[in-house]
C-alpha positions as CSV (number, residue, x, y, z in Angstrom):
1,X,15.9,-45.1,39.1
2,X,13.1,-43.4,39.7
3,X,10.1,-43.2,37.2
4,X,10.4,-40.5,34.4
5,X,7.7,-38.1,33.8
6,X,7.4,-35.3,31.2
7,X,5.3,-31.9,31.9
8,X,4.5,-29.3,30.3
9,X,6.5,-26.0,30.5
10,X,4.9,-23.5,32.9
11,X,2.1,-21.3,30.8
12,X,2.0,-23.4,27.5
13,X,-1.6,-23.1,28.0
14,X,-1.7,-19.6,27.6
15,X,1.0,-19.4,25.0
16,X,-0.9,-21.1,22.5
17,X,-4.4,-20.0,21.2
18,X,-7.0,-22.4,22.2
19,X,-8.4,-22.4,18.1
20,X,-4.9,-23.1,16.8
21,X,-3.4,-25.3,19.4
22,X,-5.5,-28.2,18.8
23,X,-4.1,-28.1,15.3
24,X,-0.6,-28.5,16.0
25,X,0.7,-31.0,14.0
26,X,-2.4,-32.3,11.7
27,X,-1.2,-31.0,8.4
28,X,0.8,-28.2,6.7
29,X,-2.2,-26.1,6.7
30,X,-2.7,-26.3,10.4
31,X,0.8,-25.7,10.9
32,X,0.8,-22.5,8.5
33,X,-2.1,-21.1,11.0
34,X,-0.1,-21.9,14.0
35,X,1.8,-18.7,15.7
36,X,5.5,-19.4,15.4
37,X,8.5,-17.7,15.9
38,X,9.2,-14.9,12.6
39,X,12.4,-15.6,11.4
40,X,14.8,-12.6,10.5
41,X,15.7,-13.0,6.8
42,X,12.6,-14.3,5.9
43,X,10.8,-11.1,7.3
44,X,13.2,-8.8,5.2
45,X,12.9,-10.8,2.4
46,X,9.1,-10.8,2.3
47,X,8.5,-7.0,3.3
48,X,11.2,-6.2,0.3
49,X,9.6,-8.6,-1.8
50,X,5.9,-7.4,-1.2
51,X,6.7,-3.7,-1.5
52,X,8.7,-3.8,-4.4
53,X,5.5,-6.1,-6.0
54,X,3.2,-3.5,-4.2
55,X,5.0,-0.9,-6.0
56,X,5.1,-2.5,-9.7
57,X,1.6,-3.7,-9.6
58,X,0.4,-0.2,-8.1
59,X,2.5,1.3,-11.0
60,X,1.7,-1.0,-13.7
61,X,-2.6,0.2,-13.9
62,X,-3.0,2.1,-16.7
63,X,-3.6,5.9,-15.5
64,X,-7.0,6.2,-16.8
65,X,-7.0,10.2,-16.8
66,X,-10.3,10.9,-18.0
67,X,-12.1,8.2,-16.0
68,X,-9.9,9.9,-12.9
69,X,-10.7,13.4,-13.3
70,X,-14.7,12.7,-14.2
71,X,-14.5,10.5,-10.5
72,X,-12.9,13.3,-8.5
73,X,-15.2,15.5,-9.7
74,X,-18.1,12.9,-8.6
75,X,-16.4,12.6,-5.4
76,X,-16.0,16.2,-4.5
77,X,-19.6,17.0,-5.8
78,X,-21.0,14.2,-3.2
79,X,-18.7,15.4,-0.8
80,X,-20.3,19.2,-1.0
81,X,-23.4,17.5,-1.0
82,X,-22.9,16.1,2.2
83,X,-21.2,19.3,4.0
84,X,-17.6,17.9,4.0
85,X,-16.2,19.6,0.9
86,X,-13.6,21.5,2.8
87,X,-10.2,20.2,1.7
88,X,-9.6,23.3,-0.5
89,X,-9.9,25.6,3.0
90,X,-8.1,23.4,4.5
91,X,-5.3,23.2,1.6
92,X,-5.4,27.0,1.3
93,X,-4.6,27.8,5.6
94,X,-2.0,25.2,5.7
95,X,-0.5,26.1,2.8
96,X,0.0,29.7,3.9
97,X,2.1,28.9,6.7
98,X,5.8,28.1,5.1
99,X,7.1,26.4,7.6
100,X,3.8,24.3,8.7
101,X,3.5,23.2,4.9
102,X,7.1,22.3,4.1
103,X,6.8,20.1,7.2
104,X,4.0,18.8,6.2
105,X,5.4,17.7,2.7
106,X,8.4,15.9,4.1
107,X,6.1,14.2,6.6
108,X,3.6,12.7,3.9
109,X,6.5,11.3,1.7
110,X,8.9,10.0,4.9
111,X,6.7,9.2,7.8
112,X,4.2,6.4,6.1
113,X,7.3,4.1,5.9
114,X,9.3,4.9,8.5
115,X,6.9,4.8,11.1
116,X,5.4,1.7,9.6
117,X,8.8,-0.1,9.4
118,X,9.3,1.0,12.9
119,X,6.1,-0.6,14.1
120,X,7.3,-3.8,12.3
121,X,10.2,-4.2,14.0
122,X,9.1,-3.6,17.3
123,X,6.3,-6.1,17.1
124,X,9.3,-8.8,16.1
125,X,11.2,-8.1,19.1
126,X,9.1,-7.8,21.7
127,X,5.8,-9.4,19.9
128,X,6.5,-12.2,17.8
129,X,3.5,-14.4,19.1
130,X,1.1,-11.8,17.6
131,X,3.7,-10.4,14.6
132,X,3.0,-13.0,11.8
133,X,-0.9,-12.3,12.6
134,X,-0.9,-8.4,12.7
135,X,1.8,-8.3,10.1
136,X,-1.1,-10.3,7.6
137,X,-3.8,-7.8,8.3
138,X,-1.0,-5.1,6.9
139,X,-0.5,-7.1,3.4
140,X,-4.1,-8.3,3.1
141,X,-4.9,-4.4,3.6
142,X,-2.2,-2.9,1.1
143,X,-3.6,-6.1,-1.2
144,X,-6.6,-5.0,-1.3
145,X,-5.9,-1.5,-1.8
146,X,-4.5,-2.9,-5.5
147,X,-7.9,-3.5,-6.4
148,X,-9.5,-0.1,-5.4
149,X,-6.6,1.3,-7.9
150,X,-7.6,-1.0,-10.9
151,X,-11.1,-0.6,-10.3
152,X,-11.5,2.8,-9.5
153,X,-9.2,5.0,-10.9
154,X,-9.0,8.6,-9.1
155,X,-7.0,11.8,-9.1
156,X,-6.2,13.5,-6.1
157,X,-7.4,17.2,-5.7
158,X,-4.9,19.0,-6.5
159,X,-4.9,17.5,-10.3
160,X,-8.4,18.1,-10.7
161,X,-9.8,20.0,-13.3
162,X,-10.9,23.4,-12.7
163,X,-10.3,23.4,-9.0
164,X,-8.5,25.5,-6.9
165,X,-6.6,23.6,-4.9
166,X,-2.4,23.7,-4.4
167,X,0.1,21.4,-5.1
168,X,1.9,22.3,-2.1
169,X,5.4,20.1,-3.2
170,X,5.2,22.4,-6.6
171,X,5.2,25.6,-4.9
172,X,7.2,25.2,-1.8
173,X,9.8,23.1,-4.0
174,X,9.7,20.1,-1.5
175,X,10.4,16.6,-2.0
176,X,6.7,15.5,-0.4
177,X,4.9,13.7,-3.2
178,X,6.1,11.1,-5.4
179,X,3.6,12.3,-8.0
180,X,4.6,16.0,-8.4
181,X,7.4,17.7,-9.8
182,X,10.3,15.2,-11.2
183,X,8.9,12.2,-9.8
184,X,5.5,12.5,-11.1
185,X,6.8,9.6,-13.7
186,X,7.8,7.3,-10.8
187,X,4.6,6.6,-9.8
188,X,0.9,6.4,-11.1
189,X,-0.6,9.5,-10.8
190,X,-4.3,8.5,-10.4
191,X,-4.5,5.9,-7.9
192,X,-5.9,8.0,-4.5
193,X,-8.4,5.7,-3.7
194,X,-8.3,4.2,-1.5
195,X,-5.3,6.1,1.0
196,X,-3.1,3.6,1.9
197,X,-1.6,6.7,4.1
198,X,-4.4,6.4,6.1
199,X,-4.9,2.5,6.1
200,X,-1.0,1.9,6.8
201,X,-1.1,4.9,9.7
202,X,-4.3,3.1,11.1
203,X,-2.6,0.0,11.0
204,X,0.4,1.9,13.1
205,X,-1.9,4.0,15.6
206,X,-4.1,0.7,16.7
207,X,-0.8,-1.6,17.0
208,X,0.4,0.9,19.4
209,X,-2.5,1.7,21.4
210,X,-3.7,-1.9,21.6
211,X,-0.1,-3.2,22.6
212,X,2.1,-0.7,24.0
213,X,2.0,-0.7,27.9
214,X,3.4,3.2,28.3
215,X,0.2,5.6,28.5
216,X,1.5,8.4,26.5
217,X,2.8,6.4,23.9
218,X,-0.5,5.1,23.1
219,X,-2.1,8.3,23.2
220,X,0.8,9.1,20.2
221,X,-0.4,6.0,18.2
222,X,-4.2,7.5,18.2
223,X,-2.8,10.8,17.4
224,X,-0.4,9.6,14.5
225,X,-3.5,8.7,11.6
226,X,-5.2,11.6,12.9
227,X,-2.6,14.2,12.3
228,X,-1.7,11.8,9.0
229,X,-5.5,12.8,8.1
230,X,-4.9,16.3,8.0
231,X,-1.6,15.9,6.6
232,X,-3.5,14.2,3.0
233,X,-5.8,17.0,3.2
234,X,-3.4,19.8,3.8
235,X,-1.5,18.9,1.0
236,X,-4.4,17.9,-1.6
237,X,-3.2,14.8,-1.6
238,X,-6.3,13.1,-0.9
239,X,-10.0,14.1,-0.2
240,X,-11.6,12.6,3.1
241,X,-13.2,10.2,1.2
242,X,-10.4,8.2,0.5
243,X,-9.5,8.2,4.0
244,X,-12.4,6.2,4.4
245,X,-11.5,4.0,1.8
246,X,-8.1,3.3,3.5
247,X,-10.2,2.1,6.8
248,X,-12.4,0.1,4.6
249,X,-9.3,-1.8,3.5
250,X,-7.7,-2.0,7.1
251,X,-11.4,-3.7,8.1
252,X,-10.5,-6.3,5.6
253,X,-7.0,-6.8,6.4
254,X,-8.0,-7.6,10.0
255,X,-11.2,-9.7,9.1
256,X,-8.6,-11.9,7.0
257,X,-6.0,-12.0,9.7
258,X,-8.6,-13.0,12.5
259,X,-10.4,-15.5,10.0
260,X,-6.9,-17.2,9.4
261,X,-5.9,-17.1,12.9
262,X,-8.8,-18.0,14.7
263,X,-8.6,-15.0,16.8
264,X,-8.5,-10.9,16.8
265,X,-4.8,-10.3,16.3
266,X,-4.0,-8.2,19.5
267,X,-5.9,-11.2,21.2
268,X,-3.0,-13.4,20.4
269,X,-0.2,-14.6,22.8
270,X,2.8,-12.3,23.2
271,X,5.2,-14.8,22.6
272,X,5.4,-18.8,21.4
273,X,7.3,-21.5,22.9
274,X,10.5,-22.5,21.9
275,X,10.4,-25.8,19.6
276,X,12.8,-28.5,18.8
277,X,12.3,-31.0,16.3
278,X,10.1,-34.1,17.5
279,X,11.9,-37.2,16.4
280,X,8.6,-39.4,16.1
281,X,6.7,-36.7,14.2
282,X,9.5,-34.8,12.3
283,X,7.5,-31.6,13.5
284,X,8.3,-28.7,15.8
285,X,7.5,-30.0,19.6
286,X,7.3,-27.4,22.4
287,X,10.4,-27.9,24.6
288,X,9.5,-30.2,27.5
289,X,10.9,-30.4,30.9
290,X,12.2,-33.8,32.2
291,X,11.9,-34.9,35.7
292,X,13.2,-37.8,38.2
């Protein structure tokens, strides 16, 4: 018989990340920071998991009223101070076309988790080398956002005192806001800062544009925060400022992600290899290829 040799399936190399591949094996640590295939019902177990404890903990801070109102009334003073302060014109032209508006309403309270359900699952299908990474910088973002809630407590413009602006669900009679009109109890009323509109529709627009290989669908991903931005504004939602929270946050989510990793998210492999259990180890082994 001729002598048997083992080698390595063809790419291996470039399906594992130089930082992580080393680490293969050395500890449960190691392995935790190894990409790996996601596994279905883990992935809708943890997304229902995390956004149901998004939700509570989001819920649970107290809604500090006065301390919210005497912020956005900071916030929109330095915001007029810098030459920015024009969420109320905005909020007032929008607002006076019906059909733009309405639109607008049902886009703010369906789009931020369709879209970013949507981006979810087609980075499991067709990227699951880079999902487990990418998919971190989205919970270490929204995690974070928690803390800008507790800590800074803020009301949106349109429940500010003495302003001017439009609660654009109220008047048109939408369902756009889970903190006007019936809902308003659902859901804490003064946690704006930072927008996780804007951090989760980031997240969205730079998945797409970094990995999707069809021109004009990138071009949608840039234009999807963007038009999310004006949405927030349109329907006093948010002031800009808070938009710039939300990308604060997304900054962190992918510092975390690339710190774990060893490696910008996007810059991961597109897929991983297949592994078996190794019978001398009792790990996962990349498949191997035998030859006579």
């Amino acid at each position: 018989m001729g002598e048997t040799t083992v080698t390595k399936p063809e790419g291996l190399e470039a399906a594992l990340p130089d930082p992580v591949a080393a680490d293969t094996g050395r500890g449960p640590l190691r392995r935790l920071r190894t990409p790996r295939r996601p596994r279905f019902w883990f992935e809708i177990l943890l997304i229902a998991v995390s956004y149901w404890t998004y939700s509570l903990v989001r819920n649970a801070v107290p809604e500090q009223k006065t301390e919210a109102l005497r912020n956005a009334d900071w916030i929109w003073r330095v915001e007029q101070h810098l030459g920015i302060a024009v969420e109320e014109s905005v909020n007032h032209a929008v607002n006076s076309v019906h059909w733009l508006i309405v639109g607008m309403n049902y886009y703010y309270a369906t789009l931020h988790f369709i879209v970013t359900l949507g981006v979810l699952v087609w980075l499991y299908r067709r990227h699951p080398g880079r999902y487990a990474a990418i998919r971190l910088a989205l919970f270490a973002t929204t995690a974070v956002a928690l803390a800008g809630y507790y800590l800074y407590p803020l009301a949106p413009p349109r429940l500010m005192n003495g302003g001017d602006f439009i609660d654009t669900v109220l008047v048109h009679q939408t369902w756009g806001s889970m903190a006007s009109g019936d809902l308003k109890h659902m859901s804490n009323q003064y946690a704006a800062m930072p927008s996780m509109h804007i951090g989760w529709s980031l997240w969205c627009g730079l998945t797409i544009f970094a990995l999707a290989s069809v021109p004009w669908v990138r071009v949608l991903g840039l234009l999807y925060p963007a038009l999310t931005l004006v949405v927030i504004v349109a329907t006093a939602n948010h002031f800009w400022l808070d938009a710039v929270g939300g990308l604060l946050c997304l900054a962190f989510g992918f510092a975390v992600a690339t710190l774990w990793y060893g490696r910008q998210p996007y810059a991961l492999p597109e897929t991983v290899p297949v592994r078996r259990p190794d019978a001398s180890s009792g790990e996962g082994a990349p498949r191997a290829r035998a030859r006579t």
